[in-house]
SERO-4910 file (N, C-alpha, C, O; in steps of 0.05 Angstrom, whole numbers):
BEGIN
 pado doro    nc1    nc2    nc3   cac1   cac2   cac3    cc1    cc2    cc3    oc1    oc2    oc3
  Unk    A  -1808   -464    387  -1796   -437    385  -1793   -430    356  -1796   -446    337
  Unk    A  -1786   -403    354  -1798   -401    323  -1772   -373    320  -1763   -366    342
  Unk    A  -1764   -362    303  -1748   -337    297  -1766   -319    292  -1756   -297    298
  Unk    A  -1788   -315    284  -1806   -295    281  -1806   -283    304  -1805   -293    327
  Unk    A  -1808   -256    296  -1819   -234    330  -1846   -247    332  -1861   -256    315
  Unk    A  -1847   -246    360  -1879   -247    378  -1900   -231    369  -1897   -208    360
  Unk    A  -1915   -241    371  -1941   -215    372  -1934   -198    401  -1937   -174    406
  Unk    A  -1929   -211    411  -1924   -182    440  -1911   -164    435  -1923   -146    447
  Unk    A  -1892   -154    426  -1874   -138    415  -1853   -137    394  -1833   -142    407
  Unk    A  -1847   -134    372  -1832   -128    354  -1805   -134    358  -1795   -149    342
  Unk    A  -1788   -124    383  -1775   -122    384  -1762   -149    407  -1739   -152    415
  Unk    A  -1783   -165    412  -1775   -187    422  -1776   -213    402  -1792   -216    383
  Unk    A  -1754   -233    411  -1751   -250    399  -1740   -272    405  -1716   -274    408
  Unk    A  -1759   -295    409  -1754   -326    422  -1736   -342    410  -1749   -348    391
  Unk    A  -1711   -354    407  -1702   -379    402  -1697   -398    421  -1699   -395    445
  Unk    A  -1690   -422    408  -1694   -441    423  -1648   -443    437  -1626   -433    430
  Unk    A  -1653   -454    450  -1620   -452    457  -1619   -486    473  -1632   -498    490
  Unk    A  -1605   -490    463  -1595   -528    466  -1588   -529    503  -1568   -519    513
  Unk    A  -1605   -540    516  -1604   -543    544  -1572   -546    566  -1566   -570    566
  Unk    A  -1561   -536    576  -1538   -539    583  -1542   -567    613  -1563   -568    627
  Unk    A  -1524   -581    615  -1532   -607    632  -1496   -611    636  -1477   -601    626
  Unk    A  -1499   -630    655  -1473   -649    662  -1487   -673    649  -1511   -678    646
  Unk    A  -1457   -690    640  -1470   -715    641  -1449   -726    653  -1444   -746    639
  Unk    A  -1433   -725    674  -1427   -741    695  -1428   -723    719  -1420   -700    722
  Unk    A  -1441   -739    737  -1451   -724    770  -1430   -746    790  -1427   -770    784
  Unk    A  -1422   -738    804  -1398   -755    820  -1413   -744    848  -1415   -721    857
  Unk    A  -1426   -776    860  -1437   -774    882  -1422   -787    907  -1423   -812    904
  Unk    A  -1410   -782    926  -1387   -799    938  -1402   -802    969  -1422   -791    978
  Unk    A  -1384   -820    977  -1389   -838    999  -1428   -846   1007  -1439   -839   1028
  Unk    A  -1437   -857    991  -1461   -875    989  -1457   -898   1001  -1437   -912    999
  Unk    A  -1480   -903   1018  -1484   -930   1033  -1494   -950   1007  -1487   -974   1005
  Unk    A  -1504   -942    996  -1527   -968    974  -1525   -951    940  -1531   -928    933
  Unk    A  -1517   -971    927  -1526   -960    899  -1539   -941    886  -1561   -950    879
  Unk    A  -1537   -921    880  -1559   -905    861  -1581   -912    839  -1573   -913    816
  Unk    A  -1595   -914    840  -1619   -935    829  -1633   -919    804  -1640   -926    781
  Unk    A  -1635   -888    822  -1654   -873    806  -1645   -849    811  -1632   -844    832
  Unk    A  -1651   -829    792  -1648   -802    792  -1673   -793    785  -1685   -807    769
  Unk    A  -1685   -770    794  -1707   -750    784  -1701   -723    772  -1682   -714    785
  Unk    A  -1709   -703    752  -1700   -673    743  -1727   -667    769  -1740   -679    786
  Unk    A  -1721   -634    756  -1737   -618    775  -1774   -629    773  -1788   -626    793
  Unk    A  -1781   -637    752  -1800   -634    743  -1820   -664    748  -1843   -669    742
  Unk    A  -1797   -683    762  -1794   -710    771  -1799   -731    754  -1811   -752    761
  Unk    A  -1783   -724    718  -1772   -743    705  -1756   -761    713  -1741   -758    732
  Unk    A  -1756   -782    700  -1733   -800    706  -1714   -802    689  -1719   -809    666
  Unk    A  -1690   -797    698  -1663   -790    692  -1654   -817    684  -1657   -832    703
  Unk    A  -1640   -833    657  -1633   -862    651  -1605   -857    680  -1599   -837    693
  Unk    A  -1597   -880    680  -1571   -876    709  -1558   -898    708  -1567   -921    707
  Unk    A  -1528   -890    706  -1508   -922    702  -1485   -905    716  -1472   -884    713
  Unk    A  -1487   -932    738  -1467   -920    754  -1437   -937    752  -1433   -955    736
  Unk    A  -1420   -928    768  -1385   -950    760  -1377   -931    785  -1377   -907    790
  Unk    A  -1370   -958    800  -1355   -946    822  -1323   -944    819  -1309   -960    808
  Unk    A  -1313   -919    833  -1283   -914    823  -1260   -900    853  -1268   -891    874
  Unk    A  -1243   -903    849  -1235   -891    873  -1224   -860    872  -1214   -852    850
  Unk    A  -1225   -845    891  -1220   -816    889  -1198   -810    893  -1192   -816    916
  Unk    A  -1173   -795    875  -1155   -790    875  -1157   -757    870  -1174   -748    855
  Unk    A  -1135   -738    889  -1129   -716    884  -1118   -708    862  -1101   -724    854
  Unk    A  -1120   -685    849  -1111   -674    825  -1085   -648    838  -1086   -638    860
  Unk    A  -1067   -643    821  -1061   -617    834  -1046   -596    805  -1027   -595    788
  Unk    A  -1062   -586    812  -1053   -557    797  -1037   -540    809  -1038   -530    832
  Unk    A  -1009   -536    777   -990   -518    791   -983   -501    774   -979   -511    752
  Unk    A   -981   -475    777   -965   -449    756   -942   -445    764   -932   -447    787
  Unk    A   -929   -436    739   -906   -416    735   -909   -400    722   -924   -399    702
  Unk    A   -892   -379    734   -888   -349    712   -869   -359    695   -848   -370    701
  Unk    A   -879   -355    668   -855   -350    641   -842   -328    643   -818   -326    650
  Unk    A   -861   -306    637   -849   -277    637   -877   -257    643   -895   -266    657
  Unk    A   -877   -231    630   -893   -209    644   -922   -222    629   -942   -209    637
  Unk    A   -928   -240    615   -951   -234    599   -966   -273    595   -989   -279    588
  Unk    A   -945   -291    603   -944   -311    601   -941   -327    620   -924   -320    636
  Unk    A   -958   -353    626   -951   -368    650   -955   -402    643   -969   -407    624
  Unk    A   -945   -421    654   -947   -453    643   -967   -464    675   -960   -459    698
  Unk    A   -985   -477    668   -999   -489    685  -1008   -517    678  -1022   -525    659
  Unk    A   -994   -533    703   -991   -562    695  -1011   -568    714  -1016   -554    734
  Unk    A  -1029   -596    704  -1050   -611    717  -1036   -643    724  -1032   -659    705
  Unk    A  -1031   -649    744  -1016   -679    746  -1038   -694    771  -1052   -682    787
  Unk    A  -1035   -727    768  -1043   -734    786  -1026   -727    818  -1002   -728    820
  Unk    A  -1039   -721    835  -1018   -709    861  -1016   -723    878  -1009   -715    900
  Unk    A  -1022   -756    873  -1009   -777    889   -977   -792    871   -954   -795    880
  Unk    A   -989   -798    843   -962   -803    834   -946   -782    817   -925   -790    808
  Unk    A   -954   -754    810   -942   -739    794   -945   -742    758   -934   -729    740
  Unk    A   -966   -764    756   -963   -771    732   -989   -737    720  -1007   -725    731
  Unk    A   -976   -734    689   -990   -717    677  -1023   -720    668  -1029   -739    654
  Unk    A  -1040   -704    676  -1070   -710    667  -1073   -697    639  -1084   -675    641
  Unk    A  -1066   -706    611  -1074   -697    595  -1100   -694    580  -1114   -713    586
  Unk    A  -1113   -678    564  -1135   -676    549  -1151   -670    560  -1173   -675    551
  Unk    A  -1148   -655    587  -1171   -643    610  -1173   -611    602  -1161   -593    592
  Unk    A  -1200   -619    614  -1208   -577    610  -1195   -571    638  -1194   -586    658
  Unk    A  -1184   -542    633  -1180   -527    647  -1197   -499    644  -1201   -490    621
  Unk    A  -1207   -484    666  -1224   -456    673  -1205   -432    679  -1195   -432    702
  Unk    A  -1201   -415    664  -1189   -391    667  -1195   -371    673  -1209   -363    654
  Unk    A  -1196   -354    690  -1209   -331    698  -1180   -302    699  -1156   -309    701
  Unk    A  -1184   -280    697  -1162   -266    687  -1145   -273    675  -1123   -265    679
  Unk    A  -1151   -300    647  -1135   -298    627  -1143   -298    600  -1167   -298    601
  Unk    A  -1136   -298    574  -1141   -289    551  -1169   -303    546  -1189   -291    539
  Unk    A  -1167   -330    551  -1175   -348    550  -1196   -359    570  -1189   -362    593
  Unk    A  -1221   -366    562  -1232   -375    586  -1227   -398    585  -1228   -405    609
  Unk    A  -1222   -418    571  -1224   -452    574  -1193   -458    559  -1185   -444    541
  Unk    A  -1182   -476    568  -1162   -490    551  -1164   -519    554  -1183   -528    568
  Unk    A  -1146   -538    542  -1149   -565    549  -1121   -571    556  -1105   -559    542
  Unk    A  -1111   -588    573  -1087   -593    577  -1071   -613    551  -1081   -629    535
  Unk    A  -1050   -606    553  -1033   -628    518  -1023   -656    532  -1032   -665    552
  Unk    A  -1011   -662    524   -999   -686    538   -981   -696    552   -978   -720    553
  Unk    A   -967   -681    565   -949   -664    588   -965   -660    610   -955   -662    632
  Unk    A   -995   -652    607  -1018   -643    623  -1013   -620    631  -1021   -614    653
  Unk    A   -996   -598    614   -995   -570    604  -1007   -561    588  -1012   -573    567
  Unk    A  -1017   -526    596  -1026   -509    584  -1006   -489    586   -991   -489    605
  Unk    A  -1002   -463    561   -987   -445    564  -1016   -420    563  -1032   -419    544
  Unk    A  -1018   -400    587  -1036   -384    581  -1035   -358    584  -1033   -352    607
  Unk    A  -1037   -334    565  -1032   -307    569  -1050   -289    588  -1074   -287    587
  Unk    A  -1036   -279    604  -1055   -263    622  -1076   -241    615  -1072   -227    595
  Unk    A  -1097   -237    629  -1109   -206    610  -1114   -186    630  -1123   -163    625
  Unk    A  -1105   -198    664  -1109   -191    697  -1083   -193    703  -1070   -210    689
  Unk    A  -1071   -182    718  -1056   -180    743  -1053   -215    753  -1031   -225    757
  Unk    A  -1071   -224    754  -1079   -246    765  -1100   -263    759  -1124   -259    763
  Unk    A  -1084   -289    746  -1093   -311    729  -1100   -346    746  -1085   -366    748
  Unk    A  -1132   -339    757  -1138   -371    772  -1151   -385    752  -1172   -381    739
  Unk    A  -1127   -412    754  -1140   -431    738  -1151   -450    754  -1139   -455    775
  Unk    A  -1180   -466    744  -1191   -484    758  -1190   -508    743  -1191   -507    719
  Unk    A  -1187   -536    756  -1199   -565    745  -1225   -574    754  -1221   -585    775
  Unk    A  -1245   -576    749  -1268   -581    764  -1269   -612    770  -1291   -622    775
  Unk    A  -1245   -629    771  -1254   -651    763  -1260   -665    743  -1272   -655    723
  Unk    A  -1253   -695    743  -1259   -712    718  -1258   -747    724  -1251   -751    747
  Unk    A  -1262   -766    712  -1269   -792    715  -1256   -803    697  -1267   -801    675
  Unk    A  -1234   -815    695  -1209   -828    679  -1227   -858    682  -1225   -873    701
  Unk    A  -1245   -865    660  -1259   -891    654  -1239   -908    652  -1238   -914    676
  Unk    A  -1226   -917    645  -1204   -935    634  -1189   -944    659  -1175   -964    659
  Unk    A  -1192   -925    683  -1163   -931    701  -1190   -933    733  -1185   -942    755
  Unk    A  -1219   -921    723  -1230   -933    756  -1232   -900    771  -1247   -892    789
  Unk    A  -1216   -889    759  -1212   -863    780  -1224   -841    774  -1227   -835    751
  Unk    A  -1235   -823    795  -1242   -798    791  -1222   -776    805  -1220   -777    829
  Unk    A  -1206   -754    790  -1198   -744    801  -1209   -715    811  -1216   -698    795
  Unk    A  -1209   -710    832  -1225   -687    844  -1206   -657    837  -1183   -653    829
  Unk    A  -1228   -642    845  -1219   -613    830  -1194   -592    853  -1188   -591    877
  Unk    A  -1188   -578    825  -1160   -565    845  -1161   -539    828  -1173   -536    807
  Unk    A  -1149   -523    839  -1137   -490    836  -1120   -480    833  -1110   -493    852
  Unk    A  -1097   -463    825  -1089   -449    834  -1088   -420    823  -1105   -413    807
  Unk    A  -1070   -406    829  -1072   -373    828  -1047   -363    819  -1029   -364    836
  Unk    A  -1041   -351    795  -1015   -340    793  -1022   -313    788  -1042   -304    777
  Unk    A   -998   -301    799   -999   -264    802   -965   -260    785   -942   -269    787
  Unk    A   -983   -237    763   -960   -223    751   -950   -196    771   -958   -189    793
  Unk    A   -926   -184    753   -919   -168    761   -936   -145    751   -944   -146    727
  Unk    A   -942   -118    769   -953    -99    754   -929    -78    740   -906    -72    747
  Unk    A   -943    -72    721   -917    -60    702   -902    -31    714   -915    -12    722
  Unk    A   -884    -32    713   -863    -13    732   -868     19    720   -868     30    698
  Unk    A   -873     28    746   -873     66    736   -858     64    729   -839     51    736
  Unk    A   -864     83    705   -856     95    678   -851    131    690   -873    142    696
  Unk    A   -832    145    694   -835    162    699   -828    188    666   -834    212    662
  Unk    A   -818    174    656   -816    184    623   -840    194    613   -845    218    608
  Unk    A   -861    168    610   -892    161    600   -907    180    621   -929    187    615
  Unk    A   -899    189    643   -918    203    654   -913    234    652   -932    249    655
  Unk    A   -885    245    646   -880    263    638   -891    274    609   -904    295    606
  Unk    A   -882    252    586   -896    259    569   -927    261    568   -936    273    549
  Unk    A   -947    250    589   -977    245    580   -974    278    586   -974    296    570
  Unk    A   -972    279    616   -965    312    633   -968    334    608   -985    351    607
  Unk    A   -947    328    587   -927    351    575   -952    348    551   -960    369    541
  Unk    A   -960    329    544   -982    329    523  -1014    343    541  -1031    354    527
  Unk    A  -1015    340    564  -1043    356    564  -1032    387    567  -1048    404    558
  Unk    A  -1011    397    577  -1000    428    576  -1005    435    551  -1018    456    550
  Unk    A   -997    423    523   -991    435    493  -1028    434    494  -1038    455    486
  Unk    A  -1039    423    500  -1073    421    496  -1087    437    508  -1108    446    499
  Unk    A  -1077    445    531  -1092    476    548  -1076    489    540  -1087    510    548
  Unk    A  -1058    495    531  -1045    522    508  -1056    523    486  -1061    546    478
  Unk    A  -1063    502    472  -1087    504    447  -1108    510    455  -1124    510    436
  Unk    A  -1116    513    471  -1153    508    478  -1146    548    476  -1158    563    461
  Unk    A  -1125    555    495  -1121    582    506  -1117    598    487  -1129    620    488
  Unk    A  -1092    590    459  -1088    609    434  -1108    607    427  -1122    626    432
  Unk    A  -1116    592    419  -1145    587    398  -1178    597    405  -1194    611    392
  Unk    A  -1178    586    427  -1208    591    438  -1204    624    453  -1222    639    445
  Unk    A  -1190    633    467  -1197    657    472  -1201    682    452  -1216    699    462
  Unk    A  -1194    685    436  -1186    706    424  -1218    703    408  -1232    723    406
  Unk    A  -1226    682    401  -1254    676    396  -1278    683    408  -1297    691    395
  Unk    A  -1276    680    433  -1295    683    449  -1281    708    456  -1303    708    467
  Unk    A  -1270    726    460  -1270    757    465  -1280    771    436  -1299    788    436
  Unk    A  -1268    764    413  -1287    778    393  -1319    774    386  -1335    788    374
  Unk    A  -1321    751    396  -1357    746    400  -1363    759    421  -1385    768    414
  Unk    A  -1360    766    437  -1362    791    463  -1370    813    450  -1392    823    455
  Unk    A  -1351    822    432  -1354    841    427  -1375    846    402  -1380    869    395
  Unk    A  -1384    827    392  -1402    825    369  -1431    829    385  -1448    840    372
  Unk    A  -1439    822    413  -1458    810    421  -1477    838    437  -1499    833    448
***
């Protein structure tokens, strides 16, 4: 791949972009070892497998306040905290965070409603994989304003009173020019 435009058109332009991949695939309840893997193209994939046991994850939120929420990732058989894990954000500031060592994230909303995901992960050291979890926190929507709507109101009136001093008297003496 090259940065130069194509001869096909000018305005196109090839780079190369670094292949996106997993490099852990969690294949569960297998009768026999995994031996081999193939890509699409029926390469052979290197493969080292470690068998581990499957433990649930559980993801939980709280509301802080109107704009803020804390979302903890723990193991959800003993409660213990999963730190240094990604977490997936969807209606929040943020698309990715990582959990601290509490296995908290603090995350600002940018939606009404903020789902965070764990996809899962493989704790090498302890044998375990813990499987993926969700959940969903909902803000409050911000309370009519009946002030703010008076004033928007009272600001388009002063603007069709300007359009009306201004623009008519204009367009009747071009009338009369014409």
């Amino acid at each position: 791949m090259t940065g130069d435009a194509t001869p096909l058109d000018r305005r196109v332009n090839l780079t190369s972009v670094p292949p996106r991949g997993y490099t852990t695939i969690v294949i569960t309840n297998v009768d026999q070892p995994i031996t081999e893997v193939r890509d699409i193209h029926n390469g052979s994939i290197p493969v080292t497998t470690q068998t581990v046991r499957e433990q649930n994850a559980s993801l939980t939120a709280t509301t802080l306040n109107e704009t803020h929420a804390r979302v903890q990732l723990t193991d959800a058989r003993t409660g213990q905290p999963l730190s240094n894990r990604a977490v997936w954000l969807s209606g929040a500031a943020q698309g990715r965070v990582t959990t601290n060592a509490n296995g908290t994230v603090v995350v600002e909303r940018r939606d009404l409603y903020v789902t965070a995901s764990f996809t899962g992960a493989t704790n090498v050291s302890q044998h375990v994989y813990y499987g993926p979890a969700q959940t969903r926190v909902a803000f409050q929507p911000e309370p009519f304003n009946i002030y703010q709507l008076l004033t928007s109101l009272a600001g388009a009136l002063v603007s069709v009173a300007a359009f009306l001093v201004f623009f008519v008297p204009f367009a009747y003496m071009r009338r009369g020019t014409g």
